[in-house]
N, C-alpha and C positions, 0 to 999 in steps of 0.2 A: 786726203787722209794722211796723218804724221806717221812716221815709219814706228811709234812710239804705240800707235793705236794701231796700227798694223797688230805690232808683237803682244799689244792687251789680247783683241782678239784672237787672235792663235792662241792663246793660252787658254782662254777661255773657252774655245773652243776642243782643245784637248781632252780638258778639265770636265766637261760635260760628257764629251766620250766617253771616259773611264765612268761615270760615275751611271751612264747609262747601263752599259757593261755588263757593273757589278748590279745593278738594282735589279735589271734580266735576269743575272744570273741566279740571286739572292732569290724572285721567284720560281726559277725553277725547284727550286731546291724546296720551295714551299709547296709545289704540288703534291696533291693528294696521293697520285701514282706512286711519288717517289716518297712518300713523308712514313709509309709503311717500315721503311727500313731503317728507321731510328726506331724502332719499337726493342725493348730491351728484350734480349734471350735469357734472362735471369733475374731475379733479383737480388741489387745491389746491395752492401753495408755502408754505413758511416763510421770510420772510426775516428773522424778526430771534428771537432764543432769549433770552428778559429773563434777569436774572440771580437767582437762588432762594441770599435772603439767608439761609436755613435753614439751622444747622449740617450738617456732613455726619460719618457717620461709619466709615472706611471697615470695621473690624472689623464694624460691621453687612453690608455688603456679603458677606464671606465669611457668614456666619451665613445670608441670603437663597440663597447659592451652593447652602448645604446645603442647601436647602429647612426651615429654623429662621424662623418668622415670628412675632415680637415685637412685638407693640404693644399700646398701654392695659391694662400689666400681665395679658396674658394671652398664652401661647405656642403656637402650631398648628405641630406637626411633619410635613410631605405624604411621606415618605417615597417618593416619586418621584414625585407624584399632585401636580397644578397645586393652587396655593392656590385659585383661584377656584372648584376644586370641591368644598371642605370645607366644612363646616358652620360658620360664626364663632361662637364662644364667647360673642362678646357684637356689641351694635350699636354700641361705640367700636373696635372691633375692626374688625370690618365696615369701617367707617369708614374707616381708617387705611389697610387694603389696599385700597381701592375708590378711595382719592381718588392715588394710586399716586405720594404725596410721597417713600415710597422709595427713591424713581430716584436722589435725592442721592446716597444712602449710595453704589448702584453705582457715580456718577458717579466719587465719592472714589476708585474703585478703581482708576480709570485704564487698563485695562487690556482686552483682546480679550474675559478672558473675561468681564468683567463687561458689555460692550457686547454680547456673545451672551445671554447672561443675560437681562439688562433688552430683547430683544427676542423672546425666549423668551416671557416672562414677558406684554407688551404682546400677542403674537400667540396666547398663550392667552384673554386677554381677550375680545379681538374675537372669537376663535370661539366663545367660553362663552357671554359676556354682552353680544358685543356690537350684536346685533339689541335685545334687551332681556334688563334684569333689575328689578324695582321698586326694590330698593336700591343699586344702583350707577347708576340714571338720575334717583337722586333730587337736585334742585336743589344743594342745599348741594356733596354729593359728587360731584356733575358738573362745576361752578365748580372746585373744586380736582384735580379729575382732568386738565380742559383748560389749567389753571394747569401744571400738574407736565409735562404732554406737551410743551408749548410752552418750557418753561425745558431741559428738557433732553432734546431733540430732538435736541441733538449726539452724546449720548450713544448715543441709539436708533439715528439716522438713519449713523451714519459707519460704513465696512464694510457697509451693507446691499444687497442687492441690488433690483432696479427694482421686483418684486414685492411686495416686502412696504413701499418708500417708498409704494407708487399704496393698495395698504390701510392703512397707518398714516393717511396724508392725507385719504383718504375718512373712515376712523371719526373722524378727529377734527374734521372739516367736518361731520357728520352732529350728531356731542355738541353741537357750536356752535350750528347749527341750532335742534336741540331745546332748548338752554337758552336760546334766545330766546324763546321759543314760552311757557315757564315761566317765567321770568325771576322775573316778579310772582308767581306764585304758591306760593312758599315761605313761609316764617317770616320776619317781619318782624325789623330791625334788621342786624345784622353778617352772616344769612348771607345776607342780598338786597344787601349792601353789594359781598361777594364777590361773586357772582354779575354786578354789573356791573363789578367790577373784572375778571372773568374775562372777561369779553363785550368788556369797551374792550381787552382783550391782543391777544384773536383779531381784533379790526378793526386794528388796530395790526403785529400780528405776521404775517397771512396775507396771501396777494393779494388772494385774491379776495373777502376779507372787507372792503375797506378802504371799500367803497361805503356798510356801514354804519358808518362811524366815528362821522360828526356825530349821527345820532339816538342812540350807545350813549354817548358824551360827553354830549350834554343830561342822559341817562336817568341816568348816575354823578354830572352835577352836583347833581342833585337831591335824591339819595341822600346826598350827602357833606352838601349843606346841611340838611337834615334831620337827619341821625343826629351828626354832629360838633357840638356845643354852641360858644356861644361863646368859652366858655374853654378849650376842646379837649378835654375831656371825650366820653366816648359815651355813645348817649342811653339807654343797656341800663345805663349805671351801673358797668360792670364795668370794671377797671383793665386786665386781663387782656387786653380788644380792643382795646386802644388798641395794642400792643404785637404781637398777629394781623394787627392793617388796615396798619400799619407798613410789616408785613415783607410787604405786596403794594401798598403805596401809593410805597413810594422805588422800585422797580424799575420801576415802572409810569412814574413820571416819566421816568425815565431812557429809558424807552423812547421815549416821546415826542420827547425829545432826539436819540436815535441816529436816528429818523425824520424829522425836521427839521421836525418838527409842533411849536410853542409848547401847552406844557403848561396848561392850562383852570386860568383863576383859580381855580375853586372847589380843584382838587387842590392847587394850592400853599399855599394858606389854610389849607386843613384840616391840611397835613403842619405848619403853621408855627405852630399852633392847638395841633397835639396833639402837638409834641415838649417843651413845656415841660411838659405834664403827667405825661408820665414820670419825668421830676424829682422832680412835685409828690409820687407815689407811692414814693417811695423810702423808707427807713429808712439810716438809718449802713450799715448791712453790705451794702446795693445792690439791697433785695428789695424786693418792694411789700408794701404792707399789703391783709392779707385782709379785703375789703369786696366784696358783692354779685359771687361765685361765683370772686372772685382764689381761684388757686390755687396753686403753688409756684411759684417766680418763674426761668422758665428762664436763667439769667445767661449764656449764649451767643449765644442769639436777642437779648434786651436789649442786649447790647455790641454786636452787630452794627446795629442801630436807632439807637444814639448816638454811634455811629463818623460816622454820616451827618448826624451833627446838627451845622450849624455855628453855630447861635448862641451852644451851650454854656452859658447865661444861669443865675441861680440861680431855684430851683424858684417857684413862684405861692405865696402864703400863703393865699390865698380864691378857691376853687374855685365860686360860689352858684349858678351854671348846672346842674353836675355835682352839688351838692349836697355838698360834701366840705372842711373846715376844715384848715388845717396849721398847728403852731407849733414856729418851730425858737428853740431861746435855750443859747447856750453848749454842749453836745454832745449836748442833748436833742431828740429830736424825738417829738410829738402830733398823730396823727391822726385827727380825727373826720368820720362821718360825719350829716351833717346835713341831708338832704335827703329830698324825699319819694319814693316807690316810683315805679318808669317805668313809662311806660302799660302796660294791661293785655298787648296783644301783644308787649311786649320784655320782660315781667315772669315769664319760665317761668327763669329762673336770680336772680333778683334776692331779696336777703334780708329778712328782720324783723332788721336793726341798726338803728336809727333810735338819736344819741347813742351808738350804742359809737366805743371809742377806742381807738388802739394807740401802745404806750407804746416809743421803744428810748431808749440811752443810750449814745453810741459803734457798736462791731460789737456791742454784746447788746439783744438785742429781748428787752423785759421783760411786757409787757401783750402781749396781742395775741388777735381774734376764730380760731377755729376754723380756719375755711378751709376750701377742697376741696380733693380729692389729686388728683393727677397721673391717677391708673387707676383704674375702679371708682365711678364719678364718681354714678351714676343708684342706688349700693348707700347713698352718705352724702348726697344729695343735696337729700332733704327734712330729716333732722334739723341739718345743716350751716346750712339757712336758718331754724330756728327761731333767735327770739328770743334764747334760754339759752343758745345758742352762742355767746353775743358777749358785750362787755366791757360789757356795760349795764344797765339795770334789767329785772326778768321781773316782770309781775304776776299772781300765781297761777294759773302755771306756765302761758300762755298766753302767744304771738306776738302783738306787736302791730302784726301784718300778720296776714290774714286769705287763706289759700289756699284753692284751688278743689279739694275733695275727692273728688268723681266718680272713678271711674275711667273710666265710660263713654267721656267727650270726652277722655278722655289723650292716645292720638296723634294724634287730628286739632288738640288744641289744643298741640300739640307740648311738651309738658310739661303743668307743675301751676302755671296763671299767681297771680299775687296777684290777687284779687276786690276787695282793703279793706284800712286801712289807714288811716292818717297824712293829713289833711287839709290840713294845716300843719303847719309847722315856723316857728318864729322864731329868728332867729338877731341877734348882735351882736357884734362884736370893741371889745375899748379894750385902756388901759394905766391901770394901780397900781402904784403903786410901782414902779414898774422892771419891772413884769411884765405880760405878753403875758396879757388878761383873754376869755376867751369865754363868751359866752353861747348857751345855745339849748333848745328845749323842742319837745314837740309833741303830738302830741293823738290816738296810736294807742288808748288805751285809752279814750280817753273816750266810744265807744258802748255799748262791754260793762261798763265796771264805772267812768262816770263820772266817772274820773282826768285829770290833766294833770302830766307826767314834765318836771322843766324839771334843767337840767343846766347846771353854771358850774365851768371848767377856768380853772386859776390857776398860769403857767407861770413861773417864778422867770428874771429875768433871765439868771444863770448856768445855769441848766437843772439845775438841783440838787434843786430841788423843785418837784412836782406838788401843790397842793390842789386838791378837789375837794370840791361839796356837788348831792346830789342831792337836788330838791325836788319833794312830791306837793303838790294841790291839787286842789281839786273843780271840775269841767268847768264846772259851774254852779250856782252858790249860793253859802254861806257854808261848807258842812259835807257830808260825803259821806253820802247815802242810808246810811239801819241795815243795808237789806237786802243793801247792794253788798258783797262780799266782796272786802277793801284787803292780805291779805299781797303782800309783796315781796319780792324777792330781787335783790342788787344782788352782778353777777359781774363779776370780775378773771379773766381766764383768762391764766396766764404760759407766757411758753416754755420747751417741755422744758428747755434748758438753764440753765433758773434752778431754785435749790433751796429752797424755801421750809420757814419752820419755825413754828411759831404762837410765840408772846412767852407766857412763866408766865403774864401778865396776861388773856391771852384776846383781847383789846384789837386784835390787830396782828399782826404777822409780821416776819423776816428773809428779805431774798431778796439770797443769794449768785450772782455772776455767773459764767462758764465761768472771768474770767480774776481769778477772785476780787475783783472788788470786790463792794461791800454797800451796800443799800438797804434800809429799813428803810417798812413799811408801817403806818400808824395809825386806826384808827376810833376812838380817840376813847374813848366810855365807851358802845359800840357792843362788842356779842362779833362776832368774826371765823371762823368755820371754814377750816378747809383741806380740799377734798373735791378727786377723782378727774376728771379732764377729759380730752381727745383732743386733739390736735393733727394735723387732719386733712390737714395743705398741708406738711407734712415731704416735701424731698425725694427720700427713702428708705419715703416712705408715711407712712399713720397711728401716731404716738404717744402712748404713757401721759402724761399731763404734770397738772397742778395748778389749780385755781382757790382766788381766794379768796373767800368767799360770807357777805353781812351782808345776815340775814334780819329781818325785821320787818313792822310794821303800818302804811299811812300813816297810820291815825287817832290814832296814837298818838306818832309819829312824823315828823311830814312835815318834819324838816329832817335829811339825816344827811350829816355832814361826814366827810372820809381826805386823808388825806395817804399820797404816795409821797415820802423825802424820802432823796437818797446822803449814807454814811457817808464823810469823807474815809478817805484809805487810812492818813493817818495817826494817825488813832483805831479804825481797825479793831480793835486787841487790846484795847481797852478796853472797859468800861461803857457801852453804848448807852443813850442815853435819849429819853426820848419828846420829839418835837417839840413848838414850842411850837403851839397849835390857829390854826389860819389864820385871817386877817380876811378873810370873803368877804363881797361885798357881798350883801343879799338880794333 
């Protein structure tokens, strides 16, 4: 055994300690003995309802009328019978009506009967679930249950009578309570983030909560400076939370505001930190790029996020905290991911991309990794984070991130975390010629099959051409071990709406755009296949779509050069011909 896998398992083994721990502890805290002592000695007020920047939609609200309950791509019909006593199809399902973000949609409706509705619905809860349930008192889903009660309390609380305000205020005094109590003991990163973000609402928004403000403020500043990276970045890696912690971090100020309480450096920082990074995330058409578990990019919630942004500034080009490179030049924009894997306990959604890249060009995204869907997340979830799902090098057909296969420790380690992986990454920016030069490499493979992947993106001033040359090399020596097994496979995965055609020559490809322009792709005197790919972060769900794939050997091989390079529109009817091969430095 390598002293390499040595130090995996120690850590893993740590990693599992803690997290039994907390799960113990997290049960006692649920016993019946002990759950007596969150029962409120009063009841509480509301005085303030933060604002829930969440679309709303009111057609969903009649849909909930009917008893029609949609979420995470799966439908439960109650046919007169409370949702909370079906069986959830799935646990993002679960989810979704447990954490009772719903309420919006009602809210949209404006109306009597959706105000009787949405207390219908709350006063089913409480008498189902709301002594106890395991999955509706669980930490994540408790934080955004007390989130959703608190934003629109107007909704519930108006027309109600004294009865059911003195039980709504107790059960959600009681949820408070106990998610103090758990607070710590969830899954680290974004959803302990919520959880104090929930916790600073209710000292913030109740009475009689306010005596805890100053220790739930220390316990959020913590958390923000922690988990918010320098550059604004989260420290889970996923572009996706930047845009969730958002849409609970400006309401959350604002609260602060309407209270006349000065909002805690650290929330200003962090909001001032992680609005340019949404920027940095974008492509031409407004979407983010699919890295480390992005999934379809909701453009309602997002406008609603940069409505609020008054800097407006233009996006970060270097990301090094976050691990994430950008190059924008004439209407091109390239984004790599270049950073190593987040700790072991934020690492249950984080990918094997290490150097994948996504390529757009205007409103057409032309390259681009995989991605998650919107619904169905836990069915693509492990092969989404392989390696082969991304725009980057595979070396025989292995991730060069290393996941924890067990199933034993699955839910207590709340997923499937990375073990291994990437020990470095180097990275480097210049300029040639007029062109935006990156460099960067890293060294996932180099315990299993003694490789080192270095990678140099060549962005043409006008953003008209991409060269690129990916380079192997041996971890240590002059030459790779006989015995080590070097194919490669170097994948381009395009979006569905590019239509790709191989060149007579074998050599390269056409890739025609939705609004007809052309790009033309080249390896060179490299063969190119066109094989079968998913595009798993379509808004509409998973899609058929294309890669292109240049298979080979490093030993035979270790320098292999491409170009992506646009056809003006006014040589389109003509003779395309091959570019000329790029000067990359080596």
């Amino acid at each position: 055994m390598t002293r390499a896998s040595v130090a995996e398992r120690t850590r893993l083994s740590v990693f599992i300690g803690g997290r039994a721990f907390r799960s113990l502890a997290s049960r006692l805290h649920a016993h019946p003995l002990l759950r007596w002592r969150l029962l409120p000695a009063k009841t509480d007020r509301i005085e303030i309802a933060p604002q829930d920047l969440r679309t709303a939609d009111v057609t969903r609200a009649a849909e909930i009328y009917a008893g029609r309950y949609a979420f995470a791509g799966k439908v439960v019909i109650c046919d007169r019978r409370s949702p909370f006593e079906m069986t959830p199809p799935s646990d993002e399902w679960a989810a979704n009506l447990l954490g009772f973000g719903w309420l919006r949609h009602l809210r949209a409706g404006n109306s009597a009967i959706t105000r009787a509705n949405a207390r219908a619905l709350v006063e089913d809860w409480i008498a189902l679930q709301g002594s106890w349930n395991a999955t509706a008192w669980r930490a994540d889903i408790l934080a955004r249950r007390i989130m959703s009660w608190l934003c629109h309390a107007p909704l519930v609380l108006k027309d109600a009578d004294a009865r059911f305000y003195r039980r709504y205020l107790r059960s959600l005094t009681r949820q408070v309570r106990y998610l103090r109590r758990v607070a710590t003991e969830g899954p680290e990163g974004a959803t302990r983030l919520q959880t104090q973000i929930a916790l600073t609402y209710a000292a913030l928004c109740m009475q009689a909560q306010s005596r805890h403000l100053p220790p739930t403020v220390r316990r959020l500043n913590e958390e923000l400076e922690r988990q918010i990276l320098p550059d604004g970045g989260h420290i889970s890696r996923n572009p996706g939370a930047l845009i969730e912690l958002l849409l609970d971090l400006l309401p959350l100020r604002q609260v602060f505001a309407a209270h006349n309480v000065p909002p805690p450096a650290a929330l200003l920082n962090a909001i001032d930190r992680m609005m340019p990074m949404l920027r940095f995330f974008r492509h031409g058409d407004g979407s983010f790029a699919h890295f480390n578990g992005m999934g379809p990019t909701p453009p309602d919630q997002l406008a609603s996020v940069l409505a609020l942004d008054d800097a407006r500034g233009a996006p970060l080009s270097n990301a090094p905290h976050s691990g994430y490179q950008r190059l924008d030049a004439g209407k091109a924009v390239v984004l790599m991911d270049t950073g190593l894997p987040p700790p072991m306990g934020l690492s249950q959604e984080a990918h094997a991309g290490c150097l994948s890249f996504e390529l757009s060009w205007r409103q057409n995204r032309i390259v681009v990794n995989c991605g998650l869907p919107a619904a169905n997340r836990e069915t693509w979830r492990q092969v989404a984070r392989a390696t082969a799902a991304h725009s980057t090098v595979t070396f025989n057909d292995t991730s060069s991130c290393r996941f924890h296969k067990s199933g034993s420790f699955r839910r207590l380690l709340c997923g499937v975390p990375i073990i291994g992986g990437p020990s470095y990454v180097k990275v480097a920016r210049g300029e040639e010629d007029n062109a935006v030069v990156l460099r960067a490499a890293h060294d996932g493979y180099a315990q299993d099959f003694r490789l080192l992947h270095a990678r140099i993106l060549k962005l043409a001033a006008d953003g008209n051409r991409l060269d690129g040359e990916d380079i192997f090399s041996p971890a240590a020596g002059d030459t790779l071990p006989d015995r080590v097994p070097d194919e490669f496979a170097i994948r381009f995965h395009l979006h569905p709406a590019v239509k790709a055609n191989r060149l007579s020559d074998g050599h390269g490809a056409i890739l025609v755009m939705p609004d007809r322009d052309v790009w033309t792709f080249n390896s060179y005197e490299h063969p190119v296949e066109i094989e079968e790919s998913v595009y798993l972060a379509g808004s509409d769900g998973p899609r058929r779509t294309v890669q292109i794939v240049i298979y080979g050997h490093a030993r035979n091989q270790p320098h292999m050069q491409w170009t992506f390079l646009h056809v003006p529109q006014a040589h389109s009817g003509g003779r395309r011909g091959r570019p000329d091969e790029p000067e990359l430095p080596l």
